[in-house]
N, C-alpha and C positions, 0 to 999 in steps of 0.2 A: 673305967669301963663305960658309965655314962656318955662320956664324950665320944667313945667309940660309935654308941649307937645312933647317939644324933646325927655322924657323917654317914653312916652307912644308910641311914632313912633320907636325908638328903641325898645322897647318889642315885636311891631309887624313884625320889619323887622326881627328880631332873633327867634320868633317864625316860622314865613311863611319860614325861611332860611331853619330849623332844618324840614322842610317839604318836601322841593324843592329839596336841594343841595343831598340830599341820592337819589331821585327819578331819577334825573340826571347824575349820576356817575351810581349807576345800571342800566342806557339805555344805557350805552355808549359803554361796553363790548357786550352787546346784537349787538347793531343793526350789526356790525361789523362782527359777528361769524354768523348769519344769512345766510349770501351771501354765506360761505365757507361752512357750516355744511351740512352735507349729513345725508341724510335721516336713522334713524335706524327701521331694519323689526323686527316685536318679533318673535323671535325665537321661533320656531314649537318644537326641543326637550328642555324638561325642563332643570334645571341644577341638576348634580350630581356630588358632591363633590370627587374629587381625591384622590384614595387609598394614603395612605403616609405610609411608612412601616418603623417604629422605632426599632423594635425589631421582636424578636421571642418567640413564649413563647411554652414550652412544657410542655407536659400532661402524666403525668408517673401513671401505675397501678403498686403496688408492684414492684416498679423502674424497671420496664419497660417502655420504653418510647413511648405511644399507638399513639403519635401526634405531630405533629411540627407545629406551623400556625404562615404567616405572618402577623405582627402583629401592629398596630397605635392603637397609646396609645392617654388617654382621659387624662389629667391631671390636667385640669383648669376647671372653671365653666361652660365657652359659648361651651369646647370640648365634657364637660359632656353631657350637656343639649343637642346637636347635634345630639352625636353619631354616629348613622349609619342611620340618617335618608335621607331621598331622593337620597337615594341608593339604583339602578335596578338590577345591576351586582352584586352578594358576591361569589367569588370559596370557593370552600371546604379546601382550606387552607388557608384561610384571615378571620384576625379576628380583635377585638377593645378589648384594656383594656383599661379598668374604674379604675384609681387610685381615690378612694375618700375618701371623708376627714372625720376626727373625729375616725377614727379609727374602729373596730366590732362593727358594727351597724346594727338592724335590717334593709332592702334598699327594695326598688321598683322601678322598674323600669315598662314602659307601652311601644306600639307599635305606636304611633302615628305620623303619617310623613314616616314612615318605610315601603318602598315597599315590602321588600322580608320577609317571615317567619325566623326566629333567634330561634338560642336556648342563655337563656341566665344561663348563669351560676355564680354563688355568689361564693365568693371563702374569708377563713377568711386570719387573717394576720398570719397565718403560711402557708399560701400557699393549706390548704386542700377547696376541696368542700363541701360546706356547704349544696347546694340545688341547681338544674336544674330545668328550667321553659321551655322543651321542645316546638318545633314549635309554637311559639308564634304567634298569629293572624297578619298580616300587616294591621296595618291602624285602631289598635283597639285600644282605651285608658282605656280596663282595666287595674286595676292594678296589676303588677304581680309581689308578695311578696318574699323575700328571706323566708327562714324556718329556719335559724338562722342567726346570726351576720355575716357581711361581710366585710372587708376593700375593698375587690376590685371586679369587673365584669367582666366577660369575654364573650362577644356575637361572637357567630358563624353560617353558615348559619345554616337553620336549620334541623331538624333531624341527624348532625353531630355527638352530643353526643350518641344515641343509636348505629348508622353506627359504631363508634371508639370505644363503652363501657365505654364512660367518664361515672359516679356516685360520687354518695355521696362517700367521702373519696378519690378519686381519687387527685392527686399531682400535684400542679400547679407552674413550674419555668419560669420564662422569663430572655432575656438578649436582652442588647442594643445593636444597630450596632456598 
């Protein structure tokens, strides 16, 4: 029976440990950083993500070249899904491409998170325009369809595409820094 109770006492000291000993160790960094830690105020302007300019992309009608815009490129998932949202400022020469995946696919894109109106524009993988979704709503989550297959997007502020005469069939090159 002795032996009984030495295991039972050890169960409980190794339970209450695996209680204690974590509870103890995360106080210990605390109380320490307390004394030094200075107060943080929330910030009054929201955040807005830093133009990042990768390239250039232009915009040729009957190779003429109607447009030059700087350019940050979307090329992963979390860039995609981002894009140009909670963004106040866009000039008329800064723009985002949408490299996306699977190749001519019918795409939608919506305005949600999106301060400023954008034109967006669908573009296939030869580089032509397929479809413009001029002055898009900010802060709308309808959806706003390509009118044919797309490999990539090119969002500009908006009403840029009528100001320059981008259209359907209109030439889309870009180049990296």
């Amino acid at each position: 029976m002795n032996a009984m109770r030495k295991y039972a006492v050890w169960i409980i000291g190794l339970g209450l440990a695996a209680f204690i000993i974590p509870s103890v160790i995360s106080g210990i960094g605390k109380s320490g950083s307390m004394r030094n830690s200075t107060k943080t105020v929330p910030s009054k302007t929201p955040y807005e993500p830093p133009f990042r300019q990768d390239g250039i992309v232009y915009a040729l009608n009957s190779n003429d070249t109607v447009a030059a815009f700087k350019t940050e490129y979307a090329k992963n998932a979390e860039s995609i899904e981002v894009g140009m949202m909670y963004r106040k400022n866009v000039s008329p020469d800064m723009a985002m491409l949408f490299f996306m995946e699977g190749g001519d696919l019918l795409r939608s894109f919506w305005m949600k998170n999106t301060m400023v109106s954008l034109d967006i524009i669908y573009i296939d993988a030869n580089g032509m325009v397929v479809s413009i979704k001029e002055n898009a709503q900010p802060l709308n989550t309808t959806s706003l369809p390509s009118e044919g297959p797309a490999s990539y997007v090119l969002e500009v502020l908006g009403g840029t595409s009528a100001k320059l005469g981008l259209k359907k069939g209109t030439e889309i090159l870009w180049s990296d820094n």
